[in-house]
LOKOL-995736 format. One record per residue: residue in three letters; x, y, z of N, C-alpha, C in turn. Coordinates in steps of 0.05 Angstrom, whole numbers, plus 5000, padded with zeros to 4 digits. Atoms other than C-alpha are relative to their C-alpha. Layout:
N
AlaXYZXYZXYZ
...
This chain:
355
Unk497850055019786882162430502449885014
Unk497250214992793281732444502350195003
Unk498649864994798882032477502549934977
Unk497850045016804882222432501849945021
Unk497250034980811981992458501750064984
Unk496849855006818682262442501549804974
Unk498550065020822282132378501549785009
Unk498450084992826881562385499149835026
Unk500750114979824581342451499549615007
Unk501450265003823980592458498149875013
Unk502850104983818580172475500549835014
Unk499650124970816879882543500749724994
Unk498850335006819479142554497649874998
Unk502250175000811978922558499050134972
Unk501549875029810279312482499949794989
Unk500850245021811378622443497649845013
Unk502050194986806678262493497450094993
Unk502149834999801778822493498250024974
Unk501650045024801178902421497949854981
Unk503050155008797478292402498450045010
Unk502549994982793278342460498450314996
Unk500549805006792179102442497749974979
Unk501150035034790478902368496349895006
Unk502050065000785378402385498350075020
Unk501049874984781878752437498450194989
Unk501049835013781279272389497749974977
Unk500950165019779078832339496549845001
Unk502250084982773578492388497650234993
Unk502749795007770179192384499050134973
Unk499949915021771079462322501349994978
Unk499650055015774179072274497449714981
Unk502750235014770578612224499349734994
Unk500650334983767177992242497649844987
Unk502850085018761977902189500549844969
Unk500150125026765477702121499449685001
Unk501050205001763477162091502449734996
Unk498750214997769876712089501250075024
Unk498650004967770976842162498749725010
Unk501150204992770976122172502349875008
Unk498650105002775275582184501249744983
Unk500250175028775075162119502550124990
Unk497949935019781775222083498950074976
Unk500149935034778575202013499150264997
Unk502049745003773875782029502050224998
Unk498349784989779576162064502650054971
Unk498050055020784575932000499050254993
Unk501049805007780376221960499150324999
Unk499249684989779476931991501450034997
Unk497949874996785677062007501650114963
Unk498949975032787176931923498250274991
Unk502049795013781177371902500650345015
Unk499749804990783377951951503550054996
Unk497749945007790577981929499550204980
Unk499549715013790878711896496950105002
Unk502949975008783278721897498250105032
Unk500749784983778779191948497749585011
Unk502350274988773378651995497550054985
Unk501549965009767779031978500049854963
Unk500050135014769178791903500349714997
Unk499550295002771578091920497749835014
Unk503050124977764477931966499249784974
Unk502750185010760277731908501349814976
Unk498250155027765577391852500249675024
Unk499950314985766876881922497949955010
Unk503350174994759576791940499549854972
Unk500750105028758476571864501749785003
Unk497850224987764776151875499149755020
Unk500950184984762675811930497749864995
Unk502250035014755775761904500249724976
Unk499350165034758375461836502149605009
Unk497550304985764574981868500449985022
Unk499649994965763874871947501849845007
Unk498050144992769174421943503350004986
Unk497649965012776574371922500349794970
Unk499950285027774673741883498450094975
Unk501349955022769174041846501350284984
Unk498449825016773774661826502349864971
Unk498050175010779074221809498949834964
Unk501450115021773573811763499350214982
Unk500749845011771874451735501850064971
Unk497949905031773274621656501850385010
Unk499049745001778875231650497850224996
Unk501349795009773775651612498050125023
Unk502349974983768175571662501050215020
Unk498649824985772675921716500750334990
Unk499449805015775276411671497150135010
Unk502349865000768076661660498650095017
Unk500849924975766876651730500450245016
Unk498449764992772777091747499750154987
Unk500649635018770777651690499450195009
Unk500149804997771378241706501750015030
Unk498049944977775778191774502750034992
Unk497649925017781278261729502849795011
Unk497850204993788777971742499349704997
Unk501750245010786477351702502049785013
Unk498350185002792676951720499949875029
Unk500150214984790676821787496949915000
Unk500950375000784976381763500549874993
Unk497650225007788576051724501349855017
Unk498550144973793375951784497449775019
Unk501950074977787075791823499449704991
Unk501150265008784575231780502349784997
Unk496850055005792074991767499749845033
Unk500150124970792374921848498549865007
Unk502650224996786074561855500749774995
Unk498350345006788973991815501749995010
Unk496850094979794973981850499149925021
Unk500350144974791673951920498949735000
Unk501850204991786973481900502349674993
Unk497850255008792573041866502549945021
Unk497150074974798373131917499749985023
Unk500250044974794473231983497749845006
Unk502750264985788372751975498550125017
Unk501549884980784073232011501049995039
Unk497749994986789373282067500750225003
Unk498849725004790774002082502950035016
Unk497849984984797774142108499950245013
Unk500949744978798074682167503150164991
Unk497449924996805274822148499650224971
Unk500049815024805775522100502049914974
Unk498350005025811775302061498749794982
Unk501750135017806874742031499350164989
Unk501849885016801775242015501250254975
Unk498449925031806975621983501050014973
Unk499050245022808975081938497550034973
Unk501949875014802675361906499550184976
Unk500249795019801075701844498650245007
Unk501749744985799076411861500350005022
Unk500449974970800876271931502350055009
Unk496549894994806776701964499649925028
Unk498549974965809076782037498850035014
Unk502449884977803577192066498149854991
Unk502850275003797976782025500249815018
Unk501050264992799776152058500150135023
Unk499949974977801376372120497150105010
Unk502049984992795176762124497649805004
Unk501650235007791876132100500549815032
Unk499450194979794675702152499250115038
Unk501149874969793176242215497649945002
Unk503249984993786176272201498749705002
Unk501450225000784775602182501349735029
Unk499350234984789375192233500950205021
Unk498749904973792575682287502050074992
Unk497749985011798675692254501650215004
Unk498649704995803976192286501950064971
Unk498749965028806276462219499350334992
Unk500549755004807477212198498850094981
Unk500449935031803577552138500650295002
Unk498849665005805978252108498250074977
Unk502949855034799878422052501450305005
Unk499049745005799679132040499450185031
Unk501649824977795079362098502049965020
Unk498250074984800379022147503650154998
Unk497549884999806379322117501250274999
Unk500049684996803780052111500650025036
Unk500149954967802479932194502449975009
Unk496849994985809379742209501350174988
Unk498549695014812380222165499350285018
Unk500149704984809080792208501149955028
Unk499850104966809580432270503050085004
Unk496849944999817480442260501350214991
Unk499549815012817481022218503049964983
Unk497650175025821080692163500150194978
Unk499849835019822581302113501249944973
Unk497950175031826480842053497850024984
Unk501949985028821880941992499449664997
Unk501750095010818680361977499450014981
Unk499150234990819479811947502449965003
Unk496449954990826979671983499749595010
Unk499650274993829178911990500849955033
Unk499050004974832979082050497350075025
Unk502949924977826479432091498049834995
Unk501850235003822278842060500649795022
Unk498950184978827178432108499950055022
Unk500249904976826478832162497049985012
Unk503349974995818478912156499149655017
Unk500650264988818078062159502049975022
Unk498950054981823078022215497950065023
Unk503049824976817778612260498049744999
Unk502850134997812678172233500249715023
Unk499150274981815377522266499450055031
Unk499649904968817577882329497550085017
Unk502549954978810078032348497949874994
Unk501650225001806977412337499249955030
Unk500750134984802877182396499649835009
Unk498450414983805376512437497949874987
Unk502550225004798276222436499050024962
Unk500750085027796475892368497450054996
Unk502250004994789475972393499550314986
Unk500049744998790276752389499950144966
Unk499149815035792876812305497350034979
Unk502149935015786476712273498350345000
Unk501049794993783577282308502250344988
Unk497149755003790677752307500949994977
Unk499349935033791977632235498050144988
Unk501349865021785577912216499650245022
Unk499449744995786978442262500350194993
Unk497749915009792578612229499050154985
Unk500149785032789478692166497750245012
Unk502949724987782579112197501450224998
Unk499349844989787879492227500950284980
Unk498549885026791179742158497050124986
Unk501349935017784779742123497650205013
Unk501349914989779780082175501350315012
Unk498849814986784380592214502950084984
Unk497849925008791580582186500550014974
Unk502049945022788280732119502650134979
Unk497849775030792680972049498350345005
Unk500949785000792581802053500750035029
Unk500849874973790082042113499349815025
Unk501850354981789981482170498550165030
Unk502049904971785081582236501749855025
Unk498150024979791081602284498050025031
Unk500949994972785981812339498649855010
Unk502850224995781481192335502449765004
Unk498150264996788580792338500849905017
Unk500050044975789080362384503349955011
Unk497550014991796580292385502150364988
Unk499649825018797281032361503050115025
Unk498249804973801781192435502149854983
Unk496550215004807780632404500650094969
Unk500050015029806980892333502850344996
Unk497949765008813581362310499350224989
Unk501049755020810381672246498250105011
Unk501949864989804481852292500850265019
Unk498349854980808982152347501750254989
Unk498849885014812982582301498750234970
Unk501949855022806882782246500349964976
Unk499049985024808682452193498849664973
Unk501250215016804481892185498249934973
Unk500749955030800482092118501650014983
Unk498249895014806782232087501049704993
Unk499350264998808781432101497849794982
Unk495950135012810580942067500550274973
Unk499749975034814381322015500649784978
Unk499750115018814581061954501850114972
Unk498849945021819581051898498150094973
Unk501349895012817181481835499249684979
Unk501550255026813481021778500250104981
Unk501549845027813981081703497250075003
Unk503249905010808681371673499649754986
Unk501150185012803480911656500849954958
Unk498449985033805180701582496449934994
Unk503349955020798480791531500949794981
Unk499750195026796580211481498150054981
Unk502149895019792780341423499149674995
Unk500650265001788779651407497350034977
Unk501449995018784779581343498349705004
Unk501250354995779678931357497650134964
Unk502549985017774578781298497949865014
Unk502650264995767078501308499349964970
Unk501250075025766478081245496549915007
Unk502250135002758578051242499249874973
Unk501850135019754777581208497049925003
Unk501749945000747777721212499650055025
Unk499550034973746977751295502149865015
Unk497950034979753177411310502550004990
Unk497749885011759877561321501749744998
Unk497850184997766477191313501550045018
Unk498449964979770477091374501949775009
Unk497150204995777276831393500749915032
Unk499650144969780576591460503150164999
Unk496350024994787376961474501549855022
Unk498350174985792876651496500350055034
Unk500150064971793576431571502450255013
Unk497849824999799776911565498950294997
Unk501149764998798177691569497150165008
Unk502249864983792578141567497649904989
Unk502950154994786177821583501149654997
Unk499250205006789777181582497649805008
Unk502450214999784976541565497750015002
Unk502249945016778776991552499250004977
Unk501149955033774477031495499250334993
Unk499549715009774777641460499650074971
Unk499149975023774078001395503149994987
Unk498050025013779677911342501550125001
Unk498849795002785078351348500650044969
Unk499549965026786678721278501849854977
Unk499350075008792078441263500549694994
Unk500850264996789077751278499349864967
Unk501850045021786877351213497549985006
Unk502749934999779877461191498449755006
Unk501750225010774076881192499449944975
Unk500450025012772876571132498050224986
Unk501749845015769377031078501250254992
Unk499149765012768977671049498250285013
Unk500849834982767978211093501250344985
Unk499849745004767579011092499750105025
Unk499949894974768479481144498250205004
Unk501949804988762279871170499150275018
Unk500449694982763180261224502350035025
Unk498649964985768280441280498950145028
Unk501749804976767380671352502749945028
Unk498949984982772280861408498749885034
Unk500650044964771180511480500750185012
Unk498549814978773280881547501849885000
Unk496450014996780480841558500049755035
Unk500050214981781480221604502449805013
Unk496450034986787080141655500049705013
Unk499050244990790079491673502150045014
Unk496349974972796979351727500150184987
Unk497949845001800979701693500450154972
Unk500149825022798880021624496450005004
Unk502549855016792180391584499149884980
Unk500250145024789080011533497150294987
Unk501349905013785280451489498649934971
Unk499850165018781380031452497450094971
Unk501749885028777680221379498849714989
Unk500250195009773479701348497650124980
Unk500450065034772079581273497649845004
Unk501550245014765679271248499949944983
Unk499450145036765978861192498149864992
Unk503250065010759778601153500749754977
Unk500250245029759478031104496550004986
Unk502449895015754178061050497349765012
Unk501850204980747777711076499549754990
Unk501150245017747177181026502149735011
Unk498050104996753776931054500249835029
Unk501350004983751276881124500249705009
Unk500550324983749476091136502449864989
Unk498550105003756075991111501750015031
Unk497749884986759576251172500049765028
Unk500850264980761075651226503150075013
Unk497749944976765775561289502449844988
Unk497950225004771975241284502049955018
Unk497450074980778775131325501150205002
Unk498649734998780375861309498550185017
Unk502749854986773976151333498149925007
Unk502550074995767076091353497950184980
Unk501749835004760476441324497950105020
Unk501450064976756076711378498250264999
Unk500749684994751677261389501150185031
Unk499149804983753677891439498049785028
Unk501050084972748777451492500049815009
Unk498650145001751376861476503750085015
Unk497049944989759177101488499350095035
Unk499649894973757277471553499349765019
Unk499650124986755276861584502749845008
Unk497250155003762876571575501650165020
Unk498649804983764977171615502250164979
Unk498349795006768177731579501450165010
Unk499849834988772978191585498350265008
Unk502649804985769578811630499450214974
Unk500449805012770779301572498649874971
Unk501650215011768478751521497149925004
Unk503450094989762178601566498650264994
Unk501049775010760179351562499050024976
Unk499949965022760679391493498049734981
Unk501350125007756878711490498049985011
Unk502249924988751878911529497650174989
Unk501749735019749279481478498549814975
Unk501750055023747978971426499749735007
Unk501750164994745378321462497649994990
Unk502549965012739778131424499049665008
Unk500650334993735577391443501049854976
């Protein structure tokens, strides 16, 4: 186990030098060296870095193998219809950055001509793409001495310094990217490797909860380790309570298929297809309501949707009347799920897929 040092104490004049070299050393043995956009392709790497913004790896593996699979290039994304994407990304949730994603595609392909710029504040210039995105974009793919602060990176300096301000603080946000700068490593050669250090380091050892201080390899320079207080770190300022939505959707059937809309690019599930919400108008006809049935309670950012859905029946004679239009579509449950539904949507259209 790593020797503690004294409260306060400051670190040796060779600790900034050390630390990269520490990191990736550490990293060499037991950090991870296998994902699949550990490459040096910007588009590949774009892409990750978008799909793993709030989102665990293990979940983001197989949405960017399909990805890549589907559009291996920036041009063929770019060519790609909105919807098609959409349906891709279902179920990884935070719909707005495909949107962003497809959005950016045309932009690169229109403003950089397949031309990648190495410089972050370009990649910034980006929809969906902040500070640490590009930058991380630009380390891995070009060398690029440039700092990223994700989450895994800013829990580690938070202990490392034993930064006790609750979280989130504008002022300790300024302080975190300053650290981060200050232990960048000279050689450009070096950041590909030491940025995904960084993150290993957060996500493997200096872990949310309970981190594995004794497996750390910089656990001797670490404050909150030295003092016992590193589980306790970062604090965080309290959170409302999640706020609960009650959400009434109908499925107008008409003999095997339903009617389904597209909500707006704006809110929740933005630019999926989806049943109607209640207070939606109906599809043409004359409908009755059949039967009702509660979903599981289904959390998004920052609220509960609890959603109930209505079936509604039209008499059968009525049936070959019912056609798509500009408001809706007609489709059956196995029809829609190929479009990509929402996840609690796909469930629920999963029970009554019929050929």
């Amino acid at each position: 186990m790593a020797k503690k040092r004294e409260k306060g104490k400051s670190f040796p004049p060779q600790w900034q030098a050390l630390w990269a070299e520490r990191l990736i050393a550490w990293h060499r043995v037991a950090g991870r060296r296998t994902l699949p956009w550990h490459t040096r392709d910007p588009y590949r790497i774009w892409l990750s870095e978008v799909m793993l913004q709030q989102t665990q790896v293990p979940t983001v593996i197989p949405y960017y193998e399909r990805f890549v699979a589907t559009w291996p290039t920036v041009e063929a994304l770019a060519a790609a219809p909105l919807e098609a994407v959409l349906a891709a990304w279902s179920g990884l949730g935070y719909y707005a950055r495909a949107r962003n994603l497809h959005r950016a595609a045309q932009q690169i392909v229109r403003a950089w001509g397949g031309t990648w710029p190495r410089d972050p504040d370009a990649w910034a210039q980006l929809p969906g793409v902040g500070r640490s995105t590009a930058a991380a974009i630009c380390a891995f793919a070009f060398g690029t001495r440039a700092a990223i602060l994700d989450g895994n990176v800013e829990r580690v300096l938070v202990r490392l310094f034993g930064i006790a301000t609750p979280l989130p603080d504008t002022a300790v946000k300024r302080q975190l990217w300053q650290i981060a700068e200050a232990l960048l490593p000279e050689s450009p050669t070096a950041m590909p490797e030491y940025t995904q250090a960084q993150m290993d380091l957060g996500a493997l050892v200096c872990t949310r909860g309970i981190p594995n201080c004794a497996y750390c390899p910089v656990a001797q320079w670490c404050t909150a380790y030295a003092v016992g207080i590193a589980a306790a770190l970062p604090q965080r300022k309290a959170r409302a309570p999640v706020p609960e939505i009650d959400w009434t959707l109908r499925a107008y059937r008409c003999g095997t298929r339903y009617w389904w809309v597209q909500r707006p690019n704006q809110g929740i599930w933005g630019g999926l297809w989806a049943l109607p919400h209640a207070d939606e108008p109906p599809p043409p006809g004359s409908w009755q309501r059949a039967s009702s049935e509660a979903l599981p309670a289904h959390r998004l950012t920052h609220r509960r949707l609890r959603i109930t859905i209505e079936e509604w029946t039209t008499p059968a004679h009525l049936c070959y009347d019912c056609e798509s239009s500009t408001q809706g579509r007609w489709a059956t449950a196995r029809e829609a799920l190929a479009w990509g539904l929402p996840r609690p949507l796909a469930a629920w259209a999963e029970t009554r897929a019929v050929s």
